[in-house]
N, C-alpha and C positions, 0 to 999 in steps of 0.2 A: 806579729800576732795574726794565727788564720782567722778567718771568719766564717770557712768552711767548717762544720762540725763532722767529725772522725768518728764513728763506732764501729767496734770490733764486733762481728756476730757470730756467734755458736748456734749451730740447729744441729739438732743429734741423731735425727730420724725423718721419716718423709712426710708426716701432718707436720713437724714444727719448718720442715724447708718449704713450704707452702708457703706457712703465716709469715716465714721470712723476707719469702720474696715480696706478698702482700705488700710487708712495712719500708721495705727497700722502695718499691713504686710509690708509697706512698709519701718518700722522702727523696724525691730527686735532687735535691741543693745537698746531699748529705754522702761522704767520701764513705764507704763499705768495705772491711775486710775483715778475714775470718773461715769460717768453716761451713759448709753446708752442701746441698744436693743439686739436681740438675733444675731445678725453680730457680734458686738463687743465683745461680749460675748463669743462667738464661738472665736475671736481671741486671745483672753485670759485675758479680761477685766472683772473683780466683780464689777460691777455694785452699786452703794449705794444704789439704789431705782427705783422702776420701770419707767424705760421711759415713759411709757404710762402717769403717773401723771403730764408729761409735753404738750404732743400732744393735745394742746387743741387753736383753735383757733377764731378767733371773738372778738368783742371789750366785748359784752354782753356777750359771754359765758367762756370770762377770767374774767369778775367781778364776778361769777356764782362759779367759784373755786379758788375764790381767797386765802381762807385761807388756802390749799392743798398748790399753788404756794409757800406760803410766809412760809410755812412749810421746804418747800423744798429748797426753798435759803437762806434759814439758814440752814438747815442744809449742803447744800455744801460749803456755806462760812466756817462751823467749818472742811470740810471733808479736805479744802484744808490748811487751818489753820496746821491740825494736818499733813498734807502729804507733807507740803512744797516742792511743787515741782519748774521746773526751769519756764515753759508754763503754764498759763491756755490757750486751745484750744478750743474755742466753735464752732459749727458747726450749725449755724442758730437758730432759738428761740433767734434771738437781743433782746428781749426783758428782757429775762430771764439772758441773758450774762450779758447783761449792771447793771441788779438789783444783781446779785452776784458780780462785779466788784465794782459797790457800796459800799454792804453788807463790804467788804472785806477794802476797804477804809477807812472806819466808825469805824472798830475794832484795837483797839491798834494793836494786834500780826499779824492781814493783812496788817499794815502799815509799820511793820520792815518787812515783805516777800516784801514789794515791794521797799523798800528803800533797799533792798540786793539784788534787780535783778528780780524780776521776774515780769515778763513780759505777755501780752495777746494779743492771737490773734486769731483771727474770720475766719470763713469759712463759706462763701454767702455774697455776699455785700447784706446791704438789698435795697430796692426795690426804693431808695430815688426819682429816677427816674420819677417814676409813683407816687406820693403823697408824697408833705413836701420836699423838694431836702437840704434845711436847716436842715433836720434831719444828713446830713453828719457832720456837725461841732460838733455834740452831740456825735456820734462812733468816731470821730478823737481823741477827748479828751478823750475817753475808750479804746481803743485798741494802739496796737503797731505796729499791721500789720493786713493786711485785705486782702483777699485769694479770689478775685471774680474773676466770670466765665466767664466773656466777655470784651472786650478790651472798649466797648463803655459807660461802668460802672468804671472805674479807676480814669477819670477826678472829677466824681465830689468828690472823697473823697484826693487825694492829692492835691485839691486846698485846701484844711486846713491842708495839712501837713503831712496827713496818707500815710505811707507809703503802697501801694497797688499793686498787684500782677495779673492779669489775667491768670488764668488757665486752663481755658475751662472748657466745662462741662462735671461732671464727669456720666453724664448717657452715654453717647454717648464711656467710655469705654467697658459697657458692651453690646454696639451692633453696634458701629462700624466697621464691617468687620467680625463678630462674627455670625451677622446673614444674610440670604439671602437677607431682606427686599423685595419679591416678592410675590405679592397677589396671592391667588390660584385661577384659572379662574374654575377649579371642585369642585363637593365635597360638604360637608355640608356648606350652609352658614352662617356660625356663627357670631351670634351676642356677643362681651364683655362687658360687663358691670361692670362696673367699677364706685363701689358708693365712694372711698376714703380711707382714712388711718385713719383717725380720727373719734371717736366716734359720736362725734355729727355729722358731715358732712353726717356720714353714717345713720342717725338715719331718716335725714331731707330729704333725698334722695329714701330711698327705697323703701317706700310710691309711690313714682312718679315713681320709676322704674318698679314697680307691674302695676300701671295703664297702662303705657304703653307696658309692652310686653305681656298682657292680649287682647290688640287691636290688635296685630301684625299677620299679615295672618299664615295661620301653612307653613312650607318649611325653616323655620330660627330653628335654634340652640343655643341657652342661655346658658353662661357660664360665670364666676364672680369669679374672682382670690380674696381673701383674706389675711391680714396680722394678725398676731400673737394677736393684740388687738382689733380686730373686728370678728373675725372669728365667736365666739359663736353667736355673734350678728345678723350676717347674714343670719347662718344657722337655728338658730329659726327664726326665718324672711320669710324665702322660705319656710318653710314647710306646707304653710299656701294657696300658691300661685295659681294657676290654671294653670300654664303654669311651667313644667319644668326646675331646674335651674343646673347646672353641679354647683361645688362649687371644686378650684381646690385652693393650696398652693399658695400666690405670686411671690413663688421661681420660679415658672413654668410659667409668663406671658410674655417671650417673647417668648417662644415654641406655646404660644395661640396668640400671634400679629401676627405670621409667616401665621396663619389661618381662621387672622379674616378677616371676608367682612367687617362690620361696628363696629365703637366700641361708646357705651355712655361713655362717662368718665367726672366723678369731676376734677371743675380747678384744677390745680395743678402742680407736679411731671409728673402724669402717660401721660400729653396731649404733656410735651417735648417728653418721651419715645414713645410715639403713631406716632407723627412725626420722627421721626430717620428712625423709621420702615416704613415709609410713608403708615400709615395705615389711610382708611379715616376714620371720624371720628364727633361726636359732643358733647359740651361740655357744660356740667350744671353746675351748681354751684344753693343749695337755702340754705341761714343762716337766721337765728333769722332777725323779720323784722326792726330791728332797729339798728341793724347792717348793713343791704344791704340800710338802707336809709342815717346813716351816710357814708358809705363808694361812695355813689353818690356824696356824696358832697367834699369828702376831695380826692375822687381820681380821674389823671387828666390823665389816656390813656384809650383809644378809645376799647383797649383788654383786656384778661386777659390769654389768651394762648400766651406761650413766642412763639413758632413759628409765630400767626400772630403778633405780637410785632415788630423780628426782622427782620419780610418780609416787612409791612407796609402795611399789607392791610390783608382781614378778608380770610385765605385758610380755616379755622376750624369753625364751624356757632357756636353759642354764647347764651345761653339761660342762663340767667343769674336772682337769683329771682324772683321774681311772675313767668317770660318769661319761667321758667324750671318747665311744667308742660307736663304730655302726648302729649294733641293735636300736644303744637309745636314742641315736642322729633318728633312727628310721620310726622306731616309734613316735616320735614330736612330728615327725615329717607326714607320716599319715594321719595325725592329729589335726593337722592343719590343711594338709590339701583335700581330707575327703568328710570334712567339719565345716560346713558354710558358717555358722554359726560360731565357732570357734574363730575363723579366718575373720569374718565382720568383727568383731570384738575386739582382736589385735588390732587391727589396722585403725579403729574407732578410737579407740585408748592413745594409737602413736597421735593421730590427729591433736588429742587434749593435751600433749605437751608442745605443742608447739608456740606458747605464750613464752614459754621459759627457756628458748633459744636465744634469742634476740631481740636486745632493750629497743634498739631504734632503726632506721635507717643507713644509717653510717657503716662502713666493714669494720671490722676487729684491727684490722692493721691499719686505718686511719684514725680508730681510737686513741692507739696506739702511740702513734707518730704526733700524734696530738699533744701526748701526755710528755712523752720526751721531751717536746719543745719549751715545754714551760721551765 
């Protein structure tokens, strides 16, 4: 019998290979394998395959690589097959969890691994909230426990039973108290930009990001953090541009919030991060048109930045689809830089959410590791 405990971890994108690496340090006695990014890696995780083959989001442009996907959960239904470990751990990409939890269902030798104990559990509730809230009875019957961020996401998944955990979120370790969050009233004023983490997001984006800081009066400063899977992408991209673009590691984007005046940022991850720092800010989003027309229809909140989510009301402006073109980047963008009054406001409003990051002390990924152990 080991005494070492085994979990297999899935992280599908580069906020969840963060919080993974987090919970791997925060469980040194604990053997790791699985899938994830250059964090997890760095913590001491071989990786089966590259992460990036999972970062892919959209209803259309997961049908686009679907045979990649379905490559790849097979092949970690065999990884964990042959690894038997005590957890599978998944860290958001539900969708991918839930199709390996299947996979693994379906196969003789994954059904004696889980008739002997082993057990899954998810990290993100996902978003049932905002689209489908009936999709909870679907994860309560996959998972065994469910690792989400906010106390007002709990209800809907243990009214079927799932046992569910609120732990805050875990951005709000790495700049909680970590960083100044005070705008610089001198100095260059830099603009970030921030096209996303994913391929395609960044492909559909920087098209519109060139139109607009091509318009922008000279006395602004452009600069645009990159991650490990886009990088190349960005930098042949700029080269091209008419207006100069800093291109700086993502390692180094809260050193660049601490100095930005305004930042464009893709929904997402970076617009929580943007808010902690209460930096002001506005937020695009353009995908495949048939994707932004079905998700009009299936999806029922008013936002899609979790800061104006859990204020209830619009602090971050929203250009969303066709709406995230130049003119209306530049319109919000002079709204804000030549509005004292508009600017104080924002940044005042980010400050009042900052009770509802973080419950205590502790990070997300020792919560975490906390909960595992019991």
């Amino acid at each position: 019998m080991r005494n070492k405990k085994k979990i297999f971890v899935i992280a599908g994108e580069v906020s969840g290979d963060v919080l993974g690496a987090n919970i791997m340090h925060a469980m040194p006695d604990t053997e790791f394998i699985g899938v994830g990014g250059q964090n997890m890696v760095a913590a001491g995780l071989k990786s089966i395959f590259p992460m990036a083959d999972l970062a892919v989001m959209g209803i259309i442009e997961v049908l686009a690589h679907a045979r990649t996907l379905k490559k790849r959960i097979n092949q970690t239904v065999h990884a964990i097959i042959d690894s038997k470990p005590d957890i599978v751990l998944t860290i958001d990409s539900p969708g991918f969890a839930r199709a390996v939890i299947a996979g693994l269902k379906k196969d003789k030798f994954g059904q004696k691994l889980i008739s002997a104990g082993l057990k899954f559990h998810h990290v993100v509730a996902p978003q049932v909230w905002a689209w489908r809230p009936g999709r909870a009875k679907k994860y309560a019957a996959a998972f065994d426990k469910l690792y989400a961020f906010f106390d007002f996401e709990v209800p809907y998944f243990t009214k079927y039973g799932l046992e569910t955990v609120a732990v805050g979120h875990p951005i709000a370790d790495n700049i909680m108290g970590k960083y100044s969050q005070k705008r610089l009233a001198r100095g260059d004023k830099i603009v970030a930009l921030m096209p996303g983490s994913r391929v395609t997001e960044v492909k559909k984006l920087l098209p519109i990001l060139r139109d607009f800081v091509e318009k922008v009066p000279a006395g602004y400063k452009f600069i645009m953090p990159t991650v490990e899977t886009t990088d190349a992408i960005v930098r042949n991209a700029v080269r091209d541009w008419n207006v100069p673009i800093d291109i700086i590691p993502s390692t180094y984007r809260y050193d660049l919030y601490e100095k930005t005046y305004i930042a464009i940022a893709a929904s997402g991850t970076v617009s929580a991060e943007l808010a902690m720092m209460h930096v002001p800010a506005i937020i695009v989003y353009r995908m495949n048109w048939l994707t932004t027309l079905i998700g009009r229809v299936l999806i029922h909140v008013k936002w899609v930045s979790l800061v104006n989510i859990l204020l209830g009301k619009t602090v971050y402006p929203e250009l969303l689809g066709t709406a995230a073109n130049a003119k209306n980047i530049l319109n919000q963008f002079y709204n804000i830089a030549n509005n004292a009054d508009v600017r104080r406001k924002m940044i005042n409003e980010l400050k009042g959410a900052d009770k509802l990051w973080r419950p205590d002390d502790a990070s997300v990924g020792e919560r975490i590791a906390k909960e595992i152990r019991k």
